[in-house]
NUKEPA-276311 format. One record per residue (C-alpha): chain; z, x negated, y; residue in one letter. Coordinates in steps of 0.5 Angstrom, whole numbers. Layout:
chaine = A&up = Z&east = X&north = Y&residu = A
...
This chain:
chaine = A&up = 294&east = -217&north = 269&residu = X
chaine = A&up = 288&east = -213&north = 268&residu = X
chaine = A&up = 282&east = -215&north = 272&residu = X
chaine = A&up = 276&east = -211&north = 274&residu = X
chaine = A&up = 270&east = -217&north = 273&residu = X
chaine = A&up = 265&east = -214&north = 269&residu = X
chaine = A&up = 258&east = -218&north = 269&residu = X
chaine = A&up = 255&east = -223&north = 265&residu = X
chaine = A&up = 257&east = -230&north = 268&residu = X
chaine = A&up = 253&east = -232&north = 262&residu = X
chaine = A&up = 246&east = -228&north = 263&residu = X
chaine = A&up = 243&east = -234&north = 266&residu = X
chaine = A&up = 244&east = -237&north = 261&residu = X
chaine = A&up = 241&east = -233&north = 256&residu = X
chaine = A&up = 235&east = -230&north = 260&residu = X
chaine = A&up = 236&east = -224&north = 257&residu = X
chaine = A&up = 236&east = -225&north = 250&residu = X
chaine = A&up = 237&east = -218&north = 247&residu = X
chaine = A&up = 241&east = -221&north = 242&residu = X
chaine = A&up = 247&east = -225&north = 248&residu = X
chaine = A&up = 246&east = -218&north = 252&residu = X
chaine = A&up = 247&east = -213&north = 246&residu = X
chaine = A&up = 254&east = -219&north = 244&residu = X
chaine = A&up = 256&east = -218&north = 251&residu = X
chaine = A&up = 256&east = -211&north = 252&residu = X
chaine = A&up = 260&east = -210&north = 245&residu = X
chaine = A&up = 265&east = -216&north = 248&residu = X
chaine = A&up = 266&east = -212&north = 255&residu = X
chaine = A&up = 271&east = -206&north = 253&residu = X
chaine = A&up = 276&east = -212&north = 251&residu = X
chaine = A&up = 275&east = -217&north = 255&residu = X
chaine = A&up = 282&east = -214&north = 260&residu = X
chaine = A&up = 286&east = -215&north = 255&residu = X
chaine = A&up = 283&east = -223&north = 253&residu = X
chaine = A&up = 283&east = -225&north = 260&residu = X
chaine = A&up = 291&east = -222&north = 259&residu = X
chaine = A&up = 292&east = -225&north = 252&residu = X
chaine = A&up = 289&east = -232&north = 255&residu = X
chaine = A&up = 292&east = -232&north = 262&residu = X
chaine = A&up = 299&east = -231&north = 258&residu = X
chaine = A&up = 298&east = -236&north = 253&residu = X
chaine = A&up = 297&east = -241&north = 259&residu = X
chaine = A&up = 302&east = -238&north = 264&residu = X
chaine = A&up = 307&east = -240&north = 259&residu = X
chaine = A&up = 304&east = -247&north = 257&residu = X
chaine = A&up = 306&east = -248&north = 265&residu = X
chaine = A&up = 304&east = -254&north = 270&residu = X
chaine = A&up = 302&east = -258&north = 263&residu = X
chaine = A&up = 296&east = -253&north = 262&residu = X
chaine = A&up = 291&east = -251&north = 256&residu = X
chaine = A&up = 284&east = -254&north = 255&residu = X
chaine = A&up = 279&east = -249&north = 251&residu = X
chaine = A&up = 281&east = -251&north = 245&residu = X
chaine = A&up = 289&east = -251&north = 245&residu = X
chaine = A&up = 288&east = -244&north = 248&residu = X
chaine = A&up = 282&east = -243&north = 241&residu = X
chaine = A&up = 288&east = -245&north = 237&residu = X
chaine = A&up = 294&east = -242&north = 240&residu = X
chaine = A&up = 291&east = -234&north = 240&residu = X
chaine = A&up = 287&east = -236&north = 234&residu = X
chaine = A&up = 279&east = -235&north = 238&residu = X
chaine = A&up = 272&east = -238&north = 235&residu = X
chaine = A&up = 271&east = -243&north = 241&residu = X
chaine = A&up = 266&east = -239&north = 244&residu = X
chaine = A&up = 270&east = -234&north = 245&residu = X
chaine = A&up = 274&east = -237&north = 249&residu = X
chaine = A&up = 269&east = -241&north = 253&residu = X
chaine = A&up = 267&east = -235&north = 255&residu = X
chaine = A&up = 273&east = -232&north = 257&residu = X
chaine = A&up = 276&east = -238&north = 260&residu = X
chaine = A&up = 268&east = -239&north = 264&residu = X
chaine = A&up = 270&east = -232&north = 267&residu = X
chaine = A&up = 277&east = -233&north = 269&residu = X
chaine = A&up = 274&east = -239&north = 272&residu = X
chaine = A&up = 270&east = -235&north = 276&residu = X
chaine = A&up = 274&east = -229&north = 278&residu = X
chaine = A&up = 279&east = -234&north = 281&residu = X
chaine = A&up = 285&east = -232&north = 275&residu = X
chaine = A&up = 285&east = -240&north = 272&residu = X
chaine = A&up = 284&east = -247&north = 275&residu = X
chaine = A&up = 281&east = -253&north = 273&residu = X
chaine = A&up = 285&east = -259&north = 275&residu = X
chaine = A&up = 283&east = -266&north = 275&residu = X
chaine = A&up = 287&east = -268&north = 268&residu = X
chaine = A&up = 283&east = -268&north = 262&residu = X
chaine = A&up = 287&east = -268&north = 255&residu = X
chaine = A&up = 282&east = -270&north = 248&residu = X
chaine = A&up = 276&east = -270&north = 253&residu = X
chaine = A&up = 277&east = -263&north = 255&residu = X
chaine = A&up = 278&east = -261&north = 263&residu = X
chaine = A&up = 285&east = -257&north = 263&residu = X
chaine = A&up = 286&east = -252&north = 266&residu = X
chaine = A&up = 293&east = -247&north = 269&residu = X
chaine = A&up = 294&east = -240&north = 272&residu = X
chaine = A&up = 293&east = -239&north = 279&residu = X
């Protein structure tokens, strides 16, 4: 379930830190493939979902990695936010 979706959604934030631009392009090779793994982990947690941290702890991410990830899928369409929250965090499920 490779999908093209290669811009930096968090450029805005960063406003072109040097730092965050060089991060992302080391990042942009792989990100098909964590988009895959995240998409799977939360496809077979079915309508029950995932927040950020349970898909950090089942695929063993640092957060941010999987906030950003998470952020994309968001974006492009690959995952939906639902109105359930779990310890606080938004939830999540595939499309």
């Amino acid at each position: 379930m490779q999908t093209e979706f290669c811009f930096d959604i968090t450029a805005n934030r960063h406003r072109g830190s040097v730092t965050s631009m060089e991060a992302e392009e080391r990042v942009r090779p792989h990100k098909a493939e964590m988009w895959d793994k995240i998409h799977s982990y939360i496809a077979a947690q079915g309508k029950y979902g995932a927040t950020t941290k349970e898909v950090r702890d089942g695929l063993k991410m640092h957060y941010t990695t999987a906030s950003a990830r998470l952020s994309e899928m968001k974006a492009n369409g690959m995952v939906a936010v639902t109105d359930r929250r779990r310890a606080g965090a938004a939830v999540v499920v595939v499309r």
